[in-house]
Structures are given as structure tokens and as C-alpha cells.
TORKEDO-207555 format. One record per atom (N, C-alpha, C, CB): x, y, z; residue in one letter. Coordinates in steps of 0.05 Angstrom, whole numbers, plus 5000, padded with zeros to 4 digits. Glycine has a CB too. Layout:
N
XYZA/...
END
This chain:
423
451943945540X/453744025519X/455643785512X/455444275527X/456243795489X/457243515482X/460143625463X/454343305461X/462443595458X/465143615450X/464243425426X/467843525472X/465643695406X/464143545369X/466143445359X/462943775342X/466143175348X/467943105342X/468343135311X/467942895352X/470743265300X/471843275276X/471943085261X/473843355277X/472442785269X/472442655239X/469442675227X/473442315240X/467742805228X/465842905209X/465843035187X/464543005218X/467643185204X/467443485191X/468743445164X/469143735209X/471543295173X/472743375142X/471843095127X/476843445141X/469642965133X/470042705119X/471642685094X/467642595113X/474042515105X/476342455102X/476542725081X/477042125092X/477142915089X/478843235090X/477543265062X/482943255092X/477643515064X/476243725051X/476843665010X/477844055066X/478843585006X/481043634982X/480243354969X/485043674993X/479643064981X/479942944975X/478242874952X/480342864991X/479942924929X/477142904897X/475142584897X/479642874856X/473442684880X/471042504875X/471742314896X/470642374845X/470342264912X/470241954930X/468041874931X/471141934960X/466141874907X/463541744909X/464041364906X/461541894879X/461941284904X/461541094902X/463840854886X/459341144895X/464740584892X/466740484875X/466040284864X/468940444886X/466540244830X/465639884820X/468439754810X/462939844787X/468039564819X/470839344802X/471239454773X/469838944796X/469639524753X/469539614733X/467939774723X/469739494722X/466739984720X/463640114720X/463240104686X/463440484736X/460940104686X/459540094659X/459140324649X/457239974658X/458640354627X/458040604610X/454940734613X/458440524578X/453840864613X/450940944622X/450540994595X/450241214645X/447940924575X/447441094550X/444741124549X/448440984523X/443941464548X/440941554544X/441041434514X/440041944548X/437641254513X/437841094483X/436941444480X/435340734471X/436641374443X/435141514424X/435041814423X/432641434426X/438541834424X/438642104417X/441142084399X/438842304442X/440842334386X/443542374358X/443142604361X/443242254320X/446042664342X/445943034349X/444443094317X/450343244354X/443243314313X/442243394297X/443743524271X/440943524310X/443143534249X/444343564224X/446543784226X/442143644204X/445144114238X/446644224256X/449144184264X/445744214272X/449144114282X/451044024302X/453243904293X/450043874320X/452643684285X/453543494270X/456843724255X/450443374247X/456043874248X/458043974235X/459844164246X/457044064215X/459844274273X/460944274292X/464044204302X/459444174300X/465644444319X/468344334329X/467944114350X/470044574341X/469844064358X/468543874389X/471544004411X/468643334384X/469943834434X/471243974449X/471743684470X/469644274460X/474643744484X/475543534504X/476743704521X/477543294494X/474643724552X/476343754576X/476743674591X/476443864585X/478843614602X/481143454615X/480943674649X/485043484591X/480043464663X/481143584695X/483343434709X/478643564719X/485543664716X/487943414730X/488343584759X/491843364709X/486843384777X/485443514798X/488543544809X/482743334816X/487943764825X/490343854847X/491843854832X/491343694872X/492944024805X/495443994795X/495944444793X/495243724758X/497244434821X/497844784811X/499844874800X/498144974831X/499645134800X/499645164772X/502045274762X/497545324765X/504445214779X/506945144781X/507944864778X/507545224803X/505644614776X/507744364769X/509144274749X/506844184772X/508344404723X/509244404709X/512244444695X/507944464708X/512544614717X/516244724712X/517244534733X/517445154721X/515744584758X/516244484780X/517344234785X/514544494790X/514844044773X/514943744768X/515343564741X/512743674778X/516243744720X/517743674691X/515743604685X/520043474685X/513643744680X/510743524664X/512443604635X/505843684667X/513743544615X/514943574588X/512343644567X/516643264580X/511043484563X/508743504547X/506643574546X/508343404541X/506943774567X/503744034579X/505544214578X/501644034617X/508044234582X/510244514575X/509644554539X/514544414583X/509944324530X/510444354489X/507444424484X/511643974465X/506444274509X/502344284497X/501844594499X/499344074527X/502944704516X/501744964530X/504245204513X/501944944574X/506545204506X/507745314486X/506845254461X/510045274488X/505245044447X/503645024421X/501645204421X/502344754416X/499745194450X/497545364439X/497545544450X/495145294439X/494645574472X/495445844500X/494945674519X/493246174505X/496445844541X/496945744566X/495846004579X/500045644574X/495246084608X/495146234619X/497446254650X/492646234618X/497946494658X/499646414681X/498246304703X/501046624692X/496146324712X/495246124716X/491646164725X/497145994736X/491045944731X/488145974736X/486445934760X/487145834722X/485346194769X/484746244786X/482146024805X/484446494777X/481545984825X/480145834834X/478045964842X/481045704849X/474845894840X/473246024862X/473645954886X/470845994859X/472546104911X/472646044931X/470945974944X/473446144939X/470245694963X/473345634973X/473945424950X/473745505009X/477145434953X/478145274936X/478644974936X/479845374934X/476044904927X/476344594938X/474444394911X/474444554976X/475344144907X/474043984886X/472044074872X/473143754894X/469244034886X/467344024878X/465944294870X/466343884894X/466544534881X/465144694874X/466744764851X/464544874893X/470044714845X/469944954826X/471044774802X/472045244834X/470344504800X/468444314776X/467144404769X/467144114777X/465344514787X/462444524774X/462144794766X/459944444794X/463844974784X/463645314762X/465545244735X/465645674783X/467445154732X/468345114707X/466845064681X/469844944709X/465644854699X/462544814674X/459044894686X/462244384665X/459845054692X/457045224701X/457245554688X/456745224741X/460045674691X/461045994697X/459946144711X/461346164678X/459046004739X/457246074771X/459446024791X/454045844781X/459746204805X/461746204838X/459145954847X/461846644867X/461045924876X/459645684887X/456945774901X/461545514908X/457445924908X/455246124922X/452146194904X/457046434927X/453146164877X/451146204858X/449545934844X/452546364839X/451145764848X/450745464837X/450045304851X/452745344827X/450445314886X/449645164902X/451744974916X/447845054891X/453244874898X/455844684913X/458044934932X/458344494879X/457444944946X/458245134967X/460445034980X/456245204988X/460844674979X/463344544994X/463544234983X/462844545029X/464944144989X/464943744987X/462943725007X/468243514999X/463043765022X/460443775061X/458843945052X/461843945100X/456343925050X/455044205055X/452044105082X/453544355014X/450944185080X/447844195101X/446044425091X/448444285139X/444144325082X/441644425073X/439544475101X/440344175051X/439444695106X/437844735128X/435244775118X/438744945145X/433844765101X/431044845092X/430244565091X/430645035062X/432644375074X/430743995079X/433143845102X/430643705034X/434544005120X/436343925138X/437043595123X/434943935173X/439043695104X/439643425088X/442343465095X/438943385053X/443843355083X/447943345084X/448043205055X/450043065116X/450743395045X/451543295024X/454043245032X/451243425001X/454743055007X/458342935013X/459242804990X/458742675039X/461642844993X/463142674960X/462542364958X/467042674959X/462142194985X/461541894989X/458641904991X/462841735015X/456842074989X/454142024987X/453142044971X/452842114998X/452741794953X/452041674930X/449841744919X/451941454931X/447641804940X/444741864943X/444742164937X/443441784973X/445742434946X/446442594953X/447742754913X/448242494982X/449242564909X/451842594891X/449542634866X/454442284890X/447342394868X/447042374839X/443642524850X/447441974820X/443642704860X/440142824864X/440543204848X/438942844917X/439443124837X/438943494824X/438643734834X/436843554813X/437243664855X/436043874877X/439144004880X/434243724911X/441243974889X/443944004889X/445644164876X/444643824887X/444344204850X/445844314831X/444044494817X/447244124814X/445144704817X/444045034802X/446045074774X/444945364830X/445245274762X/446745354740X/445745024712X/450945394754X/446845194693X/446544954669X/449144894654X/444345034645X/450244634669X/452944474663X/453044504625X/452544074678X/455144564615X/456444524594X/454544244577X/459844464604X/454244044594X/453243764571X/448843834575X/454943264594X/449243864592X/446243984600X/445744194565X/446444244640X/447344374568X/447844704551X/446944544521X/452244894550X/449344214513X/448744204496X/447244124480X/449644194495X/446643884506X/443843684500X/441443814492X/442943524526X/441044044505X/438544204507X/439044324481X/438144414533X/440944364460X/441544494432X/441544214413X/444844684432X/441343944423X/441643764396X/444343624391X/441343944370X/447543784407X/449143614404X/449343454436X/451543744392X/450843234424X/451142984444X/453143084457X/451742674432X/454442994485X/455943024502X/456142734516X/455243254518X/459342684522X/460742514547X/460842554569X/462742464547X/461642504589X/463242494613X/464242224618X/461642594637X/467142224617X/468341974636X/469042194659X/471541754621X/466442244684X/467542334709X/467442684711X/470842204711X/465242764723X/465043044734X/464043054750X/464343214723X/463943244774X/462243224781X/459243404775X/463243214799X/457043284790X/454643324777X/453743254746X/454343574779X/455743074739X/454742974717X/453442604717X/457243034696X/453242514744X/451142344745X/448542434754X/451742144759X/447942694755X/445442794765X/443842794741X/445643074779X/440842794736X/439242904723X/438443184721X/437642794726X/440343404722X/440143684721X/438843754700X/442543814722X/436243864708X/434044074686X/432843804678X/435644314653X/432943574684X/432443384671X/433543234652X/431043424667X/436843294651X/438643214623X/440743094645X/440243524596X/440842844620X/443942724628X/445242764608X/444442424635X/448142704609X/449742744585X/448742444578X/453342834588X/448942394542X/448042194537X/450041964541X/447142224513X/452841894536X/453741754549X/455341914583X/455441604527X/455441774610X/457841724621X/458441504642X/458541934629X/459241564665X/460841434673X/459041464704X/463841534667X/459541234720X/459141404748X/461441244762X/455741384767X/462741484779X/465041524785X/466441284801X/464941764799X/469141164791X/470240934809X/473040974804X/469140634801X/475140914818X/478140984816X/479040654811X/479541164848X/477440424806X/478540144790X/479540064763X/476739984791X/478240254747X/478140244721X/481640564718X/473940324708X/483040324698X/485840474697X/485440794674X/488640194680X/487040824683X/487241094655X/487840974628X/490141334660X/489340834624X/488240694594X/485940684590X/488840434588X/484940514609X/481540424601X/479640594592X/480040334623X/481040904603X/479241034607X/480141184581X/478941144635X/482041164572X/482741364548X/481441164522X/486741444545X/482440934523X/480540714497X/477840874498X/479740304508X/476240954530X/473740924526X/472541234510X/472540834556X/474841494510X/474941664494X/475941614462X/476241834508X/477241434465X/477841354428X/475241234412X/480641074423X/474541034435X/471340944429X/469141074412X/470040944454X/468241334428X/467141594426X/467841734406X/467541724445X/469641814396X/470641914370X/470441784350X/472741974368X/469841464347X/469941344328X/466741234322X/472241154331X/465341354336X/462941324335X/462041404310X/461941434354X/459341414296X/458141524269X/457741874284X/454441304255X/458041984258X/457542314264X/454842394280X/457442474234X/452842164268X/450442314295X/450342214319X/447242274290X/452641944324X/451441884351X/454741984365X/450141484356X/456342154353X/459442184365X/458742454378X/462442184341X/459242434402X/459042644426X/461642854417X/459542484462X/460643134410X/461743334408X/463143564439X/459643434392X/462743494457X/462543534483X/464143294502X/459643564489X/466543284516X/467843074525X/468343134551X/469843004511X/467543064578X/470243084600X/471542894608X/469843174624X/473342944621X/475342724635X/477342844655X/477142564612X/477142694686X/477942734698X/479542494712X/476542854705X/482342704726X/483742494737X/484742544764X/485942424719X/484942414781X/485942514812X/488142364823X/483642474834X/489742294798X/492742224817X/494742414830X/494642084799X/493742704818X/496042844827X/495242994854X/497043034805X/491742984858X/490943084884X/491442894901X/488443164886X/491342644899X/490842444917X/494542494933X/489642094899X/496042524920X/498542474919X/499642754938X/499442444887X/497842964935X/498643234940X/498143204971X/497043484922X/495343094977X/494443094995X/496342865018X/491643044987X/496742655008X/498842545032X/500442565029X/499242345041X/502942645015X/505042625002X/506742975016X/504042574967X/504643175003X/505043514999X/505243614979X/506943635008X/505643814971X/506643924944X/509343914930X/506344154943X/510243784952X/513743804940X/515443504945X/515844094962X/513243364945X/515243034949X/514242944919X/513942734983X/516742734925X/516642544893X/515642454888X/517542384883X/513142354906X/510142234903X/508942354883X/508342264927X/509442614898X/507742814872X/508642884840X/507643114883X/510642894845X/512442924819X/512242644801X/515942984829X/512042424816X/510642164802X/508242194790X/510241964820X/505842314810X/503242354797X/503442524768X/501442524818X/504242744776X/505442984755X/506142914727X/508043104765X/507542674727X/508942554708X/506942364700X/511542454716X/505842204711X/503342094703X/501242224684X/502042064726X/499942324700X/498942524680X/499442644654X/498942684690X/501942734656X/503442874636X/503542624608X/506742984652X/503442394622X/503442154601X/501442224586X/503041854612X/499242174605X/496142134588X/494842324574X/494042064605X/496142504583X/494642844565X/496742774538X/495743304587X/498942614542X/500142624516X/499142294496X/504042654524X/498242144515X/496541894494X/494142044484X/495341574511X/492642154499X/490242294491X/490042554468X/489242394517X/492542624467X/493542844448X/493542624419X/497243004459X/494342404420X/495642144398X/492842144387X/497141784414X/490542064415X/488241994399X/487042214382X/486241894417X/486542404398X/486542604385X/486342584354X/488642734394X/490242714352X/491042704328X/489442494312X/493842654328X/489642224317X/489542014299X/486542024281X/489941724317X/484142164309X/481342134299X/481542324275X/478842224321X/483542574267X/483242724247X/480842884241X/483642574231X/480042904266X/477543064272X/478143384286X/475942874294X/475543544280X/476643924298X/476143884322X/474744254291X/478743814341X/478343724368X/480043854385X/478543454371X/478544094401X/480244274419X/480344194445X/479244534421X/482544114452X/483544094470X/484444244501X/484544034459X/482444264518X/482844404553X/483044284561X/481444534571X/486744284576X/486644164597X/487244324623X/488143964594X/485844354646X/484644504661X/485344404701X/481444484646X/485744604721X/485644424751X/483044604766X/489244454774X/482644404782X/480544514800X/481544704823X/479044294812X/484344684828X/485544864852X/487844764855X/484144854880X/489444884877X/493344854880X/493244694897X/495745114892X/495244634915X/495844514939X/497244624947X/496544304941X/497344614980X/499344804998X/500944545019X/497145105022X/502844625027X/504744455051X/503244545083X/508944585049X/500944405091X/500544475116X/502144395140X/498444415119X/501344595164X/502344515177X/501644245207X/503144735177X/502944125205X/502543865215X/502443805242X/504143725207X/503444025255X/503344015291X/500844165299X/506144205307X/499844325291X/497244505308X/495244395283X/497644965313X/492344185296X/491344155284X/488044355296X/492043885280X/486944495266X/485144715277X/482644435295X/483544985245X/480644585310X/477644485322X/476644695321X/477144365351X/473444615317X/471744835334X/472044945354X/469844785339X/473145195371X/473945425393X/471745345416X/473445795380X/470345155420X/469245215440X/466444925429X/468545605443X/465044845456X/464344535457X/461644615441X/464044355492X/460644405423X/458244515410X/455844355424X/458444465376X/452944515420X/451244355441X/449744375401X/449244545483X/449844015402X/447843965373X/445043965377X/448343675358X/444044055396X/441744115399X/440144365388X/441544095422X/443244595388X/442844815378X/443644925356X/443344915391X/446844805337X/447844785319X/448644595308X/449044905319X/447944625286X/450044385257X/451944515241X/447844235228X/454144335244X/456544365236X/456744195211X/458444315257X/457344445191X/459044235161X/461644375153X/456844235126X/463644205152X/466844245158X/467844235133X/468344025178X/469244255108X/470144365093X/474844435091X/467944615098X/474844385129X/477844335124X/478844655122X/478544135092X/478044805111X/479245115107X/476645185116X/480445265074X/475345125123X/472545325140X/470745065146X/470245635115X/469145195170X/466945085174X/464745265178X/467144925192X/462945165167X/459745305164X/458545265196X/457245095138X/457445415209X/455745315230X/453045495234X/457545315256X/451445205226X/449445355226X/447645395250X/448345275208X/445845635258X/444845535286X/441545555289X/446345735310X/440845385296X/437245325292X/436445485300X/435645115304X/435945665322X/433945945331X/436446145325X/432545965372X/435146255303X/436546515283X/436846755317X/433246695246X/435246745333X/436246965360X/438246945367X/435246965385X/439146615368X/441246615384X/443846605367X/440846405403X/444046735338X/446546715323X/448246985340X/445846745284X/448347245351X/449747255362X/450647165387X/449847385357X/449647035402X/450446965424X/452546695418X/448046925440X/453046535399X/454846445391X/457646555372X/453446295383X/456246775362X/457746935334X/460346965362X/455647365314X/458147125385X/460847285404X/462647055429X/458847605428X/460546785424X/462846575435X/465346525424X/462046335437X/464546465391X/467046395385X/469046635381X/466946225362X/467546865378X/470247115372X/472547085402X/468547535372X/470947055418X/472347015449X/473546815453X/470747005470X/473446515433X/475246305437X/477946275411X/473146015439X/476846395392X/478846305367X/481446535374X/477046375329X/482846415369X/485546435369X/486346545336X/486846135379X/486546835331X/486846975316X/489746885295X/486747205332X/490846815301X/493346655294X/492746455275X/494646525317X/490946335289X/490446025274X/488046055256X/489645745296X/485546235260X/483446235246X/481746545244X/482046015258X/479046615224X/477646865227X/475046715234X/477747075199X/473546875251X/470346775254X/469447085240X/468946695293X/467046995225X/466247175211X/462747145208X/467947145185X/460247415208X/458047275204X/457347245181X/456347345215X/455947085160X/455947065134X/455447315115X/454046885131X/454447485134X/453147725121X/456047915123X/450047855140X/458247805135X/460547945131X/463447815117X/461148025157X/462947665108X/464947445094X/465347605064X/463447065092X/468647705069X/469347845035X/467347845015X/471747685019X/466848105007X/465348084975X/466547974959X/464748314961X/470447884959X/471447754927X/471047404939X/476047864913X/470147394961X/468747104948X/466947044942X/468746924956X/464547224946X/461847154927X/461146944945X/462247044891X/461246894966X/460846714993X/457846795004X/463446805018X/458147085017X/456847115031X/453547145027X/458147275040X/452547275044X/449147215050X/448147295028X/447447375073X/448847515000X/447347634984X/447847454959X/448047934982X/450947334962X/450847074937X/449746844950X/454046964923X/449446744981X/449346474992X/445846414967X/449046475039X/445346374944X/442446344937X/442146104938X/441546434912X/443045934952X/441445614958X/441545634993X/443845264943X/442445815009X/442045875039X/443545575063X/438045925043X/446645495038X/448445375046X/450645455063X/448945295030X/451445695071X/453945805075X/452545875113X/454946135047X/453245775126X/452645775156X/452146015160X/454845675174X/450746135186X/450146345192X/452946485204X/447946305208X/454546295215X/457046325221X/459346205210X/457146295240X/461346315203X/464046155190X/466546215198X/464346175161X/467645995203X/470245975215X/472445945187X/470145695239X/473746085195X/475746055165X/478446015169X/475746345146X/480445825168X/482545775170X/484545855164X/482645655167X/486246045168X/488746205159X/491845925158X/489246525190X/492346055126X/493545805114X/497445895140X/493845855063X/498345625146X/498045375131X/496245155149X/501145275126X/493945225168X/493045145187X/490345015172X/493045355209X/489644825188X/487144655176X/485044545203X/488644345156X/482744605192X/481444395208X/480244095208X/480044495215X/481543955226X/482543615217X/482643485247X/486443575200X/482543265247X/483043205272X/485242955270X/480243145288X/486842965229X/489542755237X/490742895222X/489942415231X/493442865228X/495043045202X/494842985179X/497743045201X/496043175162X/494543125133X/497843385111X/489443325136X/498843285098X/501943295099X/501043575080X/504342965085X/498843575059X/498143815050X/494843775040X/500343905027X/493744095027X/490544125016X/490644355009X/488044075034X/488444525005X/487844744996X/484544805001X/488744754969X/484144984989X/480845115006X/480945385006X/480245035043X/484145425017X/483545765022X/482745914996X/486445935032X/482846265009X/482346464987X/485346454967X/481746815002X/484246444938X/486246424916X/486646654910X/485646284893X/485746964925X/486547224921X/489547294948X/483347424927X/489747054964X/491747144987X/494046944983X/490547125020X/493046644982X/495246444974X/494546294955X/496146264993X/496946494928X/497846284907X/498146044907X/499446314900X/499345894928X/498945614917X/495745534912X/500145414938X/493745654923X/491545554909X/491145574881X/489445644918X/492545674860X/492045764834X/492545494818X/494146014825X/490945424802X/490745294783X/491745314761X/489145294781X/491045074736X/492345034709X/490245064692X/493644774704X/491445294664X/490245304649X/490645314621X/489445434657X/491145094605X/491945124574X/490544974557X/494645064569X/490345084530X/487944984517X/490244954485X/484545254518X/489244764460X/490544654446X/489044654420X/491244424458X/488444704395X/486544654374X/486044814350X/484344624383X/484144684341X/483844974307X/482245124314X/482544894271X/481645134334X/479845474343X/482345594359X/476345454372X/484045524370X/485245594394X/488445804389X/485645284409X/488945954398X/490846234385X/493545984395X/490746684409X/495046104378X/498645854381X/500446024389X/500345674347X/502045954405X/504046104417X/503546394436X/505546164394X/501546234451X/499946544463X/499846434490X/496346654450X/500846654520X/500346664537X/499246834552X/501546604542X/496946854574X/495346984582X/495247104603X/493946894580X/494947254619X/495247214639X/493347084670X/495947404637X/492547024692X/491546864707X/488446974703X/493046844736X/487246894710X/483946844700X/482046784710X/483346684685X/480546834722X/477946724741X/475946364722X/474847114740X/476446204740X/475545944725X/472145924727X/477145664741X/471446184729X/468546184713X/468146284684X/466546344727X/470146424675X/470946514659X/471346204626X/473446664677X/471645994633X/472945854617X/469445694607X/475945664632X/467245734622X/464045674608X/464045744587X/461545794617X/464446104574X/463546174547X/465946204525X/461846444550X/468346154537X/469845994514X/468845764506X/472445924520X/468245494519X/468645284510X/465145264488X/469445064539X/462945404507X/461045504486X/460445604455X/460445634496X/462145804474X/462745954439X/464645714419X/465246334441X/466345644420X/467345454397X/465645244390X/469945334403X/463845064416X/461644914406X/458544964385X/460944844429X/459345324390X/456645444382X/454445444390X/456145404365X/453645424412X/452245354432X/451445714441X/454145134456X/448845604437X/446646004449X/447445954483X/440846014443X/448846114489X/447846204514X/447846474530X/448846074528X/445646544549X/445146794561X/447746854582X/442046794576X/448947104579X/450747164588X/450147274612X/451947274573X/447647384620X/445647414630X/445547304668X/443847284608X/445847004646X/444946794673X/447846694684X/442746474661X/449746714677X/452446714691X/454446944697X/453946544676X/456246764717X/458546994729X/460546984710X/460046924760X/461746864684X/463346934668X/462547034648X/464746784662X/464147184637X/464947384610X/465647304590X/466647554611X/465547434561X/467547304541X/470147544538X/465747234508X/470947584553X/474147774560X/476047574546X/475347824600X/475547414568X/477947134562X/476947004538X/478146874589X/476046944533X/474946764500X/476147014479X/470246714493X/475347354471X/478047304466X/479847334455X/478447194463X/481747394482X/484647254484X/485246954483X/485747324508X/483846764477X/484446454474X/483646454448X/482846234493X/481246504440X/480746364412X/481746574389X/477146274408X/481546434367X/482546564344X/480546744325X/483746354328X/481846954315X/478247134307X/477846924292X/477647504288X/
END
């Protein structure tokens, strides 16, 4: 039996947005020989904005001024709910999927594929940009496959070839290149000719997670990020304006941040023999999966006998809450461990301190709740909503692009579309 060591688990902690691959300057990717079609062409467009880790209180909190006037111009919601668990990557990708993680496949930043015993991770470059990975059909995928063009400066799963589509221009992911750079490279794009100008935009930014995460939710670090941000959603508003184009504006978070606590750091309850289980760690849970399916209770009832009820829940997958759409009957990519350890907030599993994060359930702690306000000539003015499930925000941003899609094949509704858009 061998004592497992944690810095795996959370490679470098659960929260920490995009950490794929880094270039001194990265280049623009462009699929040649496509234009959007006559169609299309005549079309609203759409720009969404991720400002990772920004909950959904910073706003008052941390004086963002010009996401308060942005979000009193159009609608705002109180706030926006996260899938679970509440962490980067999966609920990117339900935002632009309108699939829980459980349904889409990104189940964590960590995950382990036990059918091709692979590992995924936010630094695995290889991993990051492979298809097999990603379920559901992303927003630029939705549009490509209809004739209009789409961007990304930065999503995730948008350096993958999903269904076989890339968005025709983007980016692959590096934190060298400044937020100016990166906003020129959206003014760029708009000023393109009407068949080759991408109607479909994302952009993402992670100063205010990065900040949350060593800093906490309540130091000036953060309130610096906060304010940062709050800059660039207001240059990007300028460009906006200036292109004089129908350009709706979401700007949107992937999850809150919480103040953990810094003296009791969580472990696995008991020594793991890797001969018999693999562990993928996540920071607010770990998956454990165990190779001879006989022997899942004989571990299920080790760890109930070691975890310390205080600090964590062990649970078997086939019993993990129905409101997270977690367990064995949503797990449809057969990512979610046979067993899961789940971390009761403000406790983490880490093996260095870590000043704050998030992960947990966004039905128990609000600080996981997110940001949600949208800006434009589709978009209702002077309207607030109330908090919202962020699978929910797929067939808004559809419907104003005009984009067919089966309501069928996702977990969001048009409830919320609407209360946001204008009849």
C-alpha cells in the first residue's frame, strides 16, 4: 500500500482557469475558405465575454462602475447559477453547450477516462485540444454547421475539432498576450468584409480568478482584478459602439469564489493501494475510481469509516444528489468515480494552502453563484431577472443568432430567453 500523494490531485488546484499551454505571443488560427452565407450575413452578432471567477456579488462589492451602468442599461440577473461542480471547465463548456457536466463529458479540470484509462487536465495540451473529450454541440460548432462564421479569443474546447468544426478564426490559449492585444484582435474581426466577419465572438479573461484564488474573495488583489476587468468590458463596449454594427453583448462567470479555510487541509481518509484505484482530484471532490467493480464496496465502507463527517461526504455515484445531474444515470461519458468524496465548504482538498476556490454545490453555497448581464438591440433595457441555471443562456444566445436548434438535445430551455430578449 502506498500513501497518495495530493499534489496530483489538484494539479495546481481545482479553480485554476485555462492553464493550457503558453506562447510569447500566439498566433491567430484561420480555417481558409469559408464565408458566412448570404443568409447569415444579415444577421445580429453576438459577443461573449467570460470573467472567470468574478461572483456574483463583485460588482457592488468590488466597484466594477461600468458592469453596474452595463447591467442597469440592459438585463442583469441576480445572479447566475453554476453547474455542478462548480469549477472552470465544465461550466464553460455548459454555457456554450446548455449540457450539465455530466451530460457533456467535462465532468472536472482532472478527469480519468476509465474505458481508454487516459487523464485529462487544463496543462494537457494533448488532452485539451482532442474531441473525444467533448460532447454536446458548442455555440461556434452550432454556427459553422448553419453558414455563419464564429471567433474565439479563448474557450475552452474551442481548440478541439468537435463534430469536426473549428471555429474559423481563434486562438490557442496563452496568458502573454495583454488584454489590449486581445481587444484590437476583436476590433480586427468586426472590421472584417460582411462574409468573412464572424457573427459569433468569445473572450475570456482570468485576472479576477487568478487573483481570487491566492489573494481570496475579499482582498484588494481582487478588487484590483475586478476593476481591471471592469476597464475592458468598458473598451470593448467603445469598440462595440464604434463598429456601428447589431452587436449583443454577454458578459457572463463561470462560478464564485469562497474564503477557504487554511489550517485543515482535506486528503484521501485512508492510504490508497494504485494497484486497485485511480484517483482524479478536482479540490471540492475527488472521483475514485476502482478497477474490480466487486470490490467498490469494500472501499465505499473504508472510507465511510475514515472520513471525518465535519470535513467531508463519501457518497456512491449511484447516490450523489439528483440537483447535480452528477450521478450514474447523467455520468454518460462513465467519468464520475465509482466513489466520491465531496468536500464540505470552507474545506478543500490540497496538500498547500490556497487563501480561496470554489467547486462546491451552487444550490448550498452562494458564493459559488455567478455573473450574468447581457447589453444590445435584441436585449430588454432596464430589466432584472432573477438567478438562472447557466445552461439556460445556449438558446438565448441561439435564438438572437437565428440558429435551428433541437431543444431536444439539451438541458436548457427558452424560459429565460424570454425574459432577456425583446419580443
Amino acid at each position: 500500500m502506498k500513501k497518495f500523494a495530493l499534489s496530483m490531485m489538484t494539479l495546481f488546484l481545482v479553480g485554476v482557469s485555462f492553464t493550457a499551454q503558453a506562447q510569447d505571443v500566439e498566433k491567430q488560427i484561420i480555417i481558409e475558405n469559408r464565408k458566412n452565407t448570404d443568409e447569415q450575413q444579415k444577421k445580429p452578432y453576438v459577443i461573449l465575454v467570460s470573467l472567470d471567477g468574478f461572483r456574483y456579488d463583485y460588482i457592488e462589492k468590488h466597484h466594477a462602475n461600468f458592469l453596474r451602468k452595463l447591467g442597469e442599461q440592459g438585463t442583469i440577473a441576480e445572479s447566475l447559477i453554476p453547474s455542478y461542480p462548480s469549477v472552470t471547465f465544465p461550466n464553460h463548456y455548459s454555457i456554450v453547450t446548455g449540457l450539465y457536466p455530466g451530460h457533456h463529458g467535462l465532468v472536472g479540470n482532472t478527469m480519468y477516462d476509465p474505458k481508454t484509462q487516459e487523464r485529462y487536465s487544463l496543462g494537457n495540451a494533448a488532452a485539451v485540444t482532442n474531441a473525444k473529450w467533448y460532447g454536446g454541440t458548442p455555440l461556434w460548432v452550432l454556427a459553422e454547421q448553419q453558414g455563419m462564421l464564429s471567433a474565439c479569443y479563448y474557450w475552452p474546447g474551442s481548440e478541439a475539432p468537435i463534430q469536426s468544426v473549428l471555429p474559423t478564426y481563434y486562438y490557442k490559449y496563452s496568458e502573454k498576450t495583454s488584454i489590449d492585444d486581445r481587444l484590437e484582435g476583436v476590433r480586427a474581426w468586426l472590421k472584417l468584409p460582411e462574409e468573412q466577419r464572424p457573427h459569433f465572438i468569445t473572450f475570456y479573461m482570468p485576472e479576477v480568478d487568478h487573483a481570487g484564488h491566492r489573494f481570496g474573495p475579499d482582498a484588494k488583489e481582487t478588487l484590483e482584478a475586478v476593476q481591471q476587468v471592469d476597464k475592458a468590458v468598458e473598451q470593448l463596449y467603445q469598440i462595440i459602439k464604434e463598429s456601428e454594427l447589431p452587436i449583443n453583448l454577454f458578459v457572463v462567470s463561470d462560478h464564485g469564489m469562497l474564503e477557504l479555510d487554511q489550517k485543515t487541509l482535506l486528503k484521501v481518509p485512508f492510504e490508497v493501494n494504485e494497484k486497485e484505484l485511480t484517483i482524479a482530484s478536482n479540490g471540492t471532490f475527488v472521483s475514485i475510481f476502482v478497477k474490480n467493480h466487486k470490490d467498490i464496496k469494500k472501499w465505499y465502507t473504508l472510507a465511510k469509516q475514515e472520513a471525518d463527517p465535519k470535513y467531508m461526504q463519501v457518497f456512491l455515484k449511484e447516490d450523489l444528489p439528483k440537483e447535480y445531474h452528477f450521478g450514474k444515470e447523467d455520468d454518460r461519458f462513465n467519468r464520475v468515480g465509482d466513489i466520491v468524496l465531496t468536500a464540505n465548504a470552507p474545506y478543500y482538498f490540497t496538500n498547500r494552502p490556497l487563501a480561496g476556490s470554489h467547486g462546491y454545490d451552487p444550490n448550498v453555497v452562494r458564493e459559488m453563484h455567478a455573473l450574468f448581464l447581457a447589453f444590445g438591440p435584441q436585449i430588454r433595457e432596464k430589466n432584472k431577472i432573477a438567478s438562472f441555471e447557466n445552461v439556460h443562456i445556449y438558446p438565448i444566445i441561439a435564438k438572437i443568432l437565428g440558429l435551428s436548434l433541437d431543444l431536444d438535445s439539451i438541458d436548457g430551455n427558452t424560459d429565460v430567453a424570454s425574459e432577456v430578449l425583446k419580443n
